[in-house]
C-alpha positions as CSV (number, residue, x, y, z in Angstrom):
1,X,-76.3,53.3,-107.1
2,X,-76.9,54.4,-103.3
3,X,-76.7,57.6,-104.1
4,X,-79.5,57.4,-106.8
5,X,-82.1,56.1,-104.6
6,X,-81.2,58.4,-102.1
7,X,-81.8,61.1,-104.0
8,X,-84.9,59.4,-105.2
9,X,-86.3,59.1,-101.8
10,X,-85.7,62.5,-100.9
11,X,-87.0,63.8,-104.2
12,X,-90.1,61.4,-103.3
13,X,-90.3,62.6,-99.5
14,X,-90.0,66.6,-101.1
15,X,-92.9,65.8,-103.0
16,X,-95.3,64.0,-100.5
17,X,-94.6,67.3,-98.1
18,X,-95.7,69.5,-100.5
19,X,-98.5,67.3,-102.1
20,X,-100.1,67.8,-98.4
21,X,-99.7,71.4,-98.0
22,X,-102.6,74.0,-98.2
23,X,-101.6,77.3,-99.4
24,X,-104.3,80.0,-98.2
25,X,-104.1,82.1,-101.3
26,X,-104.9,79.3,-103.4
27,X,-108.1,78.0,-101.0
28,X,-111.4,79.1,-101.9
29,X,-112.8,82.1,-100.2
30,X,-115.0,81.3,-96.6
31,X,-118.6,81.3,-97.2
32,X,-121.6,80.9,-95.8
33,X,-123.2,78.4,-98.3
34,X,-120.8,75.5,-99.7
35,X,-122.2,75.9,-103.0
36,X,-123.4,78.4,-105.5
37,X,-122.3,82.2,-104.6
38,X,-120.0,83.0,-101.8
39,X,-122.4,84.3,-98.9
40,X,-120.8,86.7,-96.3
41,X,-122.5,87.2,-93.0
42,X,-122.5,91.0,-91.8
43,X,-123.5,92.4,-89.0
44,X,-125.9,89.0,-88.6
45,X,-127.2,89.5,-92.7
46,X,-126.6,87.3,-95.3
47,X,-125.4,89.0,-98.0
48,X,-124.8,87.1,-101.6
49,X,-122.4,88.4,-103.9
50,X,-125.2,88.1,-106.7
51,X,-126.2,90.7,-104.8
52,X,-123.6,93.7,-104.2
53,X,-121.7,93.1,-107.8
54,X,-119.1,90.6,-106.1
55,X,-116.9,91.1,-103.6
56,X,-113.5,92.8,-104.2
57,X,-111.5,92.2,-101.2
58,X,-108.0,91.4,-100.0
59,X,-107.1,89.0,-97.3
60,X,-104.7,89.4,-94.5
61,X,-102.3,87.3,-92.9
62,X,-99.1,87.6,-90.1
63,X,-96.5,90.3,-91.3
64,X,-93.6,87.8,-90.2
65,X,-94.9,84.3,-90.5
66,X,-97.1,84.4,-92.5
67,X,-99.6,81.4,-91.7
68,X,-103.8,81.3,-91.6
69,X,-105.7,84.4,-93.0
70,X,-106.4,86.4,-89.8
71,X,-108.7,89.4,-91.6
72,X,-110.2,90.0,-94.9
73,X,-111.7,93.3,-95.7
74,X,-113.2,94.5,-99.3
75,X,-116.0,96.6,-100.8
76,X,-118.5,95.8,-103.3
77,X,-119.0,96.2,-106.7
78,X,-122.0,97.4,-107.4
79,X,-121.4,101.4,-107.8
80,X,-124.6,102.0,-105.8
81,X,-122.8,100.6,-102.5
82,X,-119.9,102.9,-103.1
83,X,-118.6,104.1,-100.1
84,X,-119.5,100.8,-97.9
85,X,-117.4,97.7,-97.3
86,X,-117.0,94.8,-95.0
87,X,-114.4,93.1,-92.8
88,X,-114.0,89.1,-92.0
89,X,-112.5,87.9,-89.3
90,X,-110.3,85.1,-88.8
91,X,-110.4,83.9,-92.0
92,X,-114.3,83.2,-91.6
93,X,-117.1,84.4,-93.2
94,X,-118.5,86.7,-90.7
95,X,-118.1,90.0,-89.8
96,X,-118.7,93.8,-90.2
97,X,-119.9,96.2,-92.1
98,X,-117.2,99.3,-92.9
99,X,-117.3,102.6,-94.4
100,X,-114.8,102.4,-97.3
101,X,-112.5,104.9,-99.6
102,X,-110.0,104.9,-101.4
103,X,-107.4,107.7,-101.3
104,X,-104.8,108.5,-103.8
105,X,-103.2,104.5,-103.9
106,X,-104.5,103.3,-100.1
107,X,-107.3,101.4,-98.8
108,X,-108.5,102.5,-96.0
109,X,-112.0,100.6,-94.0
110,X,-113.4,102.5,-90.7
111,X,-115.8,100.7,-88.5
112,X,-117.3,100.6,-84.6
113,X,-119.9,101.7,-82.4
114,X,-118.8,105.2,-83.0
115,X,-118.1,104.7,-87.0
116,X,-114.7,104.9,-86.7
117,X,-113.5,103.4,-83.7
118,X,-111.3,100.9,-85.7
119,X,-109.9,101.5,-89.2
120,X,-108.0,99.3,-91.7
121,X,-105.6,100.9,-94.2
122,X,-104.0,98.5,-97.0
123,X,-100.7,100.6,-98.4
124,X,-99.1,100.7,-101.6
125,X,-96.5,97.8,-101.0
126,X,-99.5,95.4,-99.2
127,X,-99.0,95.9,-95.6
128,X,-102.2,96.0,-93.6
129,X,-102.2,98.2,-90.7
130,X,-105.2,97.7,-87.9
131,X,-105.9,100.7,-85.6
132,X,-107.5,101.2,-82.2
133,X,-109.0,104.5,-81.5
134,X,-110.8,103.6,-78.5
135,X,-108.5,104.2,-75.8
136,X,-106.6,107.0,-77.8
137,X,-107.7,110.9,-76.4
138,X,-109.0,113.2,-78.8
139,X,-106.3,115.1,-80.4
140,X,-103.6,112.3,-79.7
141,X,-102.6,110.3,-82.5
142,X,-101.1,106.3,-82.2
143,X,-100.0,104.2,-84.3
144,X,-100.8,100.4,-85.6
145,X,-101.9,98.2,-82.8
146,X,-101.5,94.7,-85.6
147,X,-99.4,94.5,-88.7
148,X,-100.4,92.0,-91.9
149,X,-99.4,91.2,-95.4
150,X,-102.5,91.7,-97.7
151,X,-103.0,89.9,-100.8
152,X,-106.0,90.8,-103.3
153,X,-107.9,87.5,-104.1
């Protein structure tokens, strides 16, 4: 008889834990208004996704452990705005407008003072890779400066 309500409690103890847990993917997007459309703010603009055609976007978190979203970048659907796209940062809803494109299965969103002082690139298997270009010289090449896992919402 011990032994059940141990393994009661435990069961019940499991349960509270993961009654209290918040899993990002599951939480509704960041926006700038608490109700009706989510409302992105981009380089200081409100933009609605009434607006643009929604937002197609992926989110971004710690390659090893996981945790709060850190970055979210997407484009918008509306075929007019093909081409541009936006990046959030930690797990807000504010950020930057990109240049977007898509080549052969990759994402890939550039962005700066200089237009492509940063870039994002989303490959086939999810992993987000963030590069600085600022302090590389012209002709040198560097690699990833942040690693994520992405996840489309």
């Amino acid at each position: 008889m011990e032994k059940i309500i141990e393994k009661i409690t435990v069961s019940f103890l499991i349960l509270i834990l993961f009654s209290c847990t918040s899993f990002p993917a599951l939480n509704p997007p960041a926006s700038a208004t608490q109700t009706g459309p989510r409302t992105i703010i981009l380089n200081g603009e409100e933009i609605s996704e009434e607006d643009v055609g929604g937002f197609i976007s992926w989110y971004g978190q710690d390659f090893i452990e996981a945790g709060p979203i850190i970055v979210e970048v997407g484009f918008f659907g509306d075929p007019n705005l093909e081409g541009l796209g936006f990046i959030l940062y930690d797990g807000g809803f504010t950020g930057e407008l990109t240049y977007y494109r898509r080549t052969g299965l990759e994402h890939r969103w550039d962005w700066g003072p200089n237009e492509t002082d940063y870039a994002f690139v989303i490959q086939t298997d999810g992993t987000g890779l963030y590069y600085d270009f600022t302090k590389v010289k012209k002709g040198k090449s560097t690699t990833a400066s942040a690693v994520y896992i992405c996840h489309k919402r």
